[in-house]
C-alpha positions as CSV (number, residue, x, y, z in Angstrom):
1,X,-2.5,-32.8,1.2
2,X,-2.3,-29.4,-0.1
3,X,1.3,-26.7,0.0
4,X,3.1,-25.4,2.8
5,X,2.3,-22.0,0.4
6,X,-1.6,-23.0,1.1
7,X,-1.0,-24.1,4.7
8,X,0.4,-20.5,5.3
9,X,-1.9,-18.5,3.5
10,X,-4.8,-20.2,5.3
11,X,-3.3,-19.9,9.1
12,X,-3.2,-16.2,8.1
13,X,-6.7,-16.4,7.1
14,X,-7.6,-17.5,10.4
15,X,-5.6,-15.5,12.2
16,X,-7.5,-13.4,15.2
17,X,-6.3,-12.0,18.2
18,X,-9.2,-11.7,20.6
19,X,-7.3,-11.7,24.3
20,X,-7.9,-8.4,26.3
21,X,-4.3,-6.7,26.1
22,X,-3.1,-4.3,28.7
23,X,-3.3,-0.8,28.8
24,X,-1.4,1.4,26.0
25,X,-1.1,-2.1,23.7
26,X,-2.8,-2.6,20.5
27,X,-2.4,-5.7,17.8
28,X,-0.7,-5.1,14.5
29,X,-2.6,-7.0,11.9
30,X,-2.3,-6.0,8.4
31,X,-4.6,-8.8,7.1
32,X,-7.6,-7.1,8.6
33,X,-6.1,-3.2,8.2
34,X,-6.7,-0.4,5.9
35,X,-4.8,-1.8,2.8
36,X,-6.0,-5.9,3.4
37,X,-6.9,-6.1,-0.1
38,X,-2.9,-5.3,-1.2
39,X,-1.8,-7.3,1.6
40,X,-3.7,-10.5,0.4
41,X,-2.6,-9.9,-3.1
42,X,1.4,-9.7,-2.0
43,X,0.9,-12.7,0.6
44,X,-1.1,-14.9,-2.5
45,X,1.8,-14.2,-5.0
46,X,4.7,-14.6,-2.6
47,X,3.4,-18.0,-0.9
48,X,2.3,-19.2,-4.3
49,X,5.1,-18.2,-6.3
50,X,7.7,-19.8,-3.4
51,X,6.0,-22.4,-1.2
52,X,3.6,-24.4,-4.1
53,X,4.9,-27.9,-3.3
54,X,5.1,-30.0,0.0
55,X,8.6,-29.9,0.3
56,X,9.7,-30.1,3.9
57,X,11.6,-26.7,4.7
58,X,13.4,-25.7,8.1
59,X,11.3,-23.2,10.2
60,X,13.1,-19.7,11.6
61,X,11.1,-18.0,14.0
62,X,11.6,-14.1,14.9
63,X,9.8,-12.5,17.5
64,X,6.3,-10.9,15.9
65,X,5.9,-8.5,13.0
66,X,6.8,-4.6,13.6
67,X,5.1,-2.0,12.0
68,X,7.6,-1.2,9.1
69,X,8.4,-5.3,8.3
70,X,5.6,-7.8,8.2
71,X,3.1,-5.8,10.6
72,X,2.8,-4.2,6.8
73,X,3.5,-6.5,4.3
74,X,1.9,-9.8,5.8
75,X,5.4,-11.8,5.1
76,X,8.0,-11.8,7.7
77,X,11.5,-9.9,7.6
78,X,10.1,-8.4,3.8
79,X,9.3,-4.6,3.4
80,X,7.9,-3.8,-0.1
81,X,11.5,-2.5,-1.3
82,X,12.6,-6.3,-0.8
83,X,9.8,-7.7,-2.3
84,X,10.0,-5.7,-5.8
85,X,12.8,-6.0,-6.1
86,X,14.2,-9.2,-4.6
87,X,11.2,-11.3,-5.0
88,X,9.5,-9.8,-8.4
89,X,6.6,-8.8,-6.5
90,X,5.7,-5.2,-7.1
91,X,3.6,-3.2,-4.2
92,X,3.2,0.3,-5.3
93,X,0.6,1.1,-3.2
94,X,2.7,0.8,-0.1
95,X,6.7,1.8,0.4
96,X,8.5,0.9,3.0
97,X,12.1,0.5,4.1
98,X,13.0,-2.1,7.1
99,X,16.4,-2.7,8.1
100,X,16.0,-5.8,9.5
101,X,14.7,-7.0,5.8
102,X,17.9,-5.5,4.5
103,X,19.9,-7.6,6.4
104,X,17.8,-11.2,6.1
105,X,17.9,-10.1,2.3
106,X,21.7,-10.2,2.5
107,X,21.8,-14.1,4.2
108,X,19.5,-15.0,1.3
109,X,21.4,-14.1,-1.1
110,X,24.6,-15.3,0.0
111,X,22.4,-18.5,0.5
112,X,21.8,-18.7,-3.7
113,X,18.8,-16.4,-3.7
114,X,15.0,-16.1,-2.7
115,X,14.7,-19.4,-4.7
116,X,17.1,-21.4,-3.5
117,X,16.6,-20.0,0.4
118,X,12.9,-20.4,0.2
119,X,12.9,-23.9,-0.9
120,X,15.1,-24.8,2.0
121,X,12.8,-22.6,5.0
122,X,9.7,-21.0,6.3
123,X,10.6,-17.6,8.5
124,X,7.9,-17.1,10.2
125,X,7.6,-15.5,14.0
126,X,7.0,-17.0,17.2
127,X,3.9,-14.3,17.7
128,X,2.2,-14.0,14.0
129,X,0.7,-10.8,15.0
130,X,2.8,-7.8,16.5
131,X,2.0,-5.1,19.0
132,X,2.0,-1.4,19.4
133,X,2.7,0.5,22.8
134,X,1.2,3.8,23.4
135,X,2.6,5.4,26.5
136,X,0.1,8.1,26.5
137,X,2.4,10.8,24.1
138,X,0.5,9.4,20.7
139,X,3.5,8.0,19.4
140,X,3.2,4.1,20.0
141,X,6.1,1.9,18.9
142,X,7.0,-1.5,18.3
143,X,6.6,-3.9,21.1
144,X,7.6,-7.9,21.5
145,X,5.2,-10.0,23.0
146,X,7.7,-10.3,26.0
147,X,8.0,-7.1,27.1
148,X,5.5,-7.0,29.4
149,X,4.5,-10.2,31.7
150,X,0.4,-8.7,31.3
151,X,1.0,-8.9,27.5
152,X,2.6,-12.4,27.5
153,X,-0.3,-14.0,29.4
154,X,-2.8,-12.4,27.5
155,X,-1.5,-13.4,23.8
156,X,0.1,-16.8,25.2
157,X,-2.7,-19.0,23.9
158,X,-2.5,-17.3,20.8
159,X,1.0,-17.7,20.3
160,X,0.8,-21.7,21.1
161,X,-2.0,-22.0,19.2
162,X,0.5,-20.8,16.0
163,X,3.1,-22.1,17.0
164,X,1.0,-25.8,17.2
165,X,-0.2,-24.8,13.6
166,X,3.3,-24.4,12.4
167,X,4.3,-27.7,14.0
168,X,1.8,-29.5,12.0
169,X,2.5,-28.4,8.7
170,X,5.1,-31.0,7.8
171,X,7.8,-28.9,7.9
172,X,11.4,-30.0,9.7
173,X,10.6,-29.9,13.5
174,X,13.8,-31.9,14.7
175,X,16.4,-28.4,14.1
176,X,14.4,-25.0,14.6
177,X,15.8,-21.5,14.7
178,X,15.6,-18.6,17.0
179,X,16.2,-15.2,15.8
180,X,16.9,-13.1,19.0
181,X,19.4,-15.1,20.9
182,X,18.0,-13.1,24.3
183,X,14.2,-13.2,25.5
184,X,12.8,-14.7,22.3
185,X,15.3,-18.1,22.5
186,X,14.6,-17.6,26.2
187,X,10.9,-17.2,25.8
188,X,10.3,-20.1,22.7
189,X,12.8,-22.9,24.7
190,X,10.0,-22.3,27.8
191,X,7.2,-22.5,25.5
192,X,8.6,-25.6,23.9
193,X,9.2,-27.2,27.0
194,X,6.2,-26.9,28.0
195,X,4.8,-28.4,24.0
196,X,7.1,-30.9,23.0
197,X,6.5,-29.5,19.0
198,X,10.4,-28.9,18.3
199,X,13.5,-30.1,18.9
200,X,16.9,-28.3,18.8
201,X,16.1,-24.8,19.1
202,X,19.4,-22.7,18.0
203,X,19.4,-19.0,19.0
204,X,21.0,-17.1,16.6
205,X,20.7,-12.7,16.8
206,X,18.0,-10.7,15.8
207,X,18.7,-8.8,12.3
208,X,17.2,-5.8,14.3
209,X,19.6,-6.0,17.4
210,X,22.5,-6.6,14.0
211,X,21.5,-3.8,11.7
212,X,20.6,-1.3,15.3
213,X,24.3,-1.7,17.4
214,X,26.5,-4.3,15.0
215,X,25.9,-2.7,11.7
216,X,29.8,-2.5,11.3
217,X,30.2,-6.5,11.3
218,X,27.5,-6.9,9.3
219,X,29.2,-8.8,7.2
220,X,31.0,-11.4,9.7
221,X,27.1,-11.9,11.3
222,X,26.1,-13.0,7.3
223,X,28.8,-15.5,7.2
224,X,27.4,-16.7,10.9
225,X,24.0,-17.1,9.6
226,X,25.2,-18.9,6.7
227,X,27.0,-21.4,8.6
228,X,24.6,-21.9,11.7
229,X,21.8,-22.6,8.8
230,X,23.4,-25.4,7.0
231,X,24.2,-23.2,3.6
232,X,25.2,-25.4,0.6
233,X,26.2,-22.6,-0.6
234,X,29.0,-21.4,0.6
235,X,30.9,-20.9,-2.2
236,X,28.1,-17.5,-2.9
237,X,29.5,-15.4,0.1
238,X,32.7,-15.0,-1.6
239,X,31.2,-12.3,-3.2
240,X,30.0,-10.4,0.1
């Protein structure tokens, strides 16, 4: 049996979209875009460096990746920023700056660091792949798999597909968290009910939705997270 840091790297190997989106959509996939070859390198060092054993983690799902987060880097809630410099894995090549990242960052440190959080859980995102939308202007944006019912049906075999992937990797299925306490804990409890892979799923709100109209209680949401994921450390967010 090989490492959950293997396991990953290889469902992103084999990751492919090929459903016929609706008009104005297009896929995100940064393992098969311009800069694959820095992608690959990042997603090698950071699975290998935190996820090279077969220690059972818990598995937090987010929605799919946006165009400044993992729909660049490959690794969910990172931009390259957080990975230099919080991870020791330099990407010069690319820059970016993703507030979401900036507040998962915060929860991991209050959780005892990238070492101590990673050994403990996988993020990863209900939808591996994320999605553009181009309203005709030539200025697409981010867009969840939810937002429109054409787009859900299209990538939903995709999506259970992953999400049966993730289920088999031998992680901790009983306890699974949602981030995006709306549409994606609405979306993932149907999907689950419909699967059986999970258990408990615990909606807790997306960094995005935090950092976008809460960024004042940033803070209070750390010590939420903290406490809704089990921390054994909670000693570290006397520092926050």
């Amino acid at each position: 049996m090989g490492t959950l840091g293997a396991a990953m790297l290889g469902m992103n190997r084999s990751l492919r979209l090929e459903a016929q989106l609706p008009l104005g959509f297009s896929v995100i996939d940064p393992f098969r875009g311009p800069h694959a070859d820095v992608i690959w390198r990042i997603n090698t060092a950071f699975y290998e460096r935190f996820y090279s054993d077969q220690t059972p983690r818990r598995l937090i799902l987010g929605i799919n990746p946006g165009r400044l987060g993992a729909g660049l880097t490959g690794i969910p809630f990172t931009d390259t920023k957080r990975l230099t410099e919080n991870c020791g894995i330099p990407c010069p090549e690319l820059q970016s700056h993703e507030p979401s990242s900036v507040f998962v960052n915060r929860v991991i440190d209050a959780m005892g660091g990238p070492e101590a959080f990673y050994s403990r859980f996988l993020i990863s995102s209900v939808c591996p792949l994320g999605f553009l939308y181009d309203k005709g202007n030539g200025r697409p944006v981010n867009a969840n798999y939810y937002d429109s019912a054409a787009l859900t049906e299209a990538v939903m075999p995709f999506i259970e597909q992953s999400l049966r992937t993730h289920a088999a990797m031998g992680l901790i299925t009983e306890e699974v968290y949602c981030l995006g306490a709306g549409d994606n804990f609405k979306a993932l409890s149907a999907i689950n009910l419909r699967l059986g892979l999970f258990g408990r799923i615990v909606p807790l709100d997306h960094p995005r939705y935090i950092m976008q109209y809460r960024a004042k209680q940033a803070v209070a949401y750390v010590r939420k997270f903290v406490e809704a994921l089990g921390n054994s450390y909670m000693e570290s967010c006397k520092h926050i």
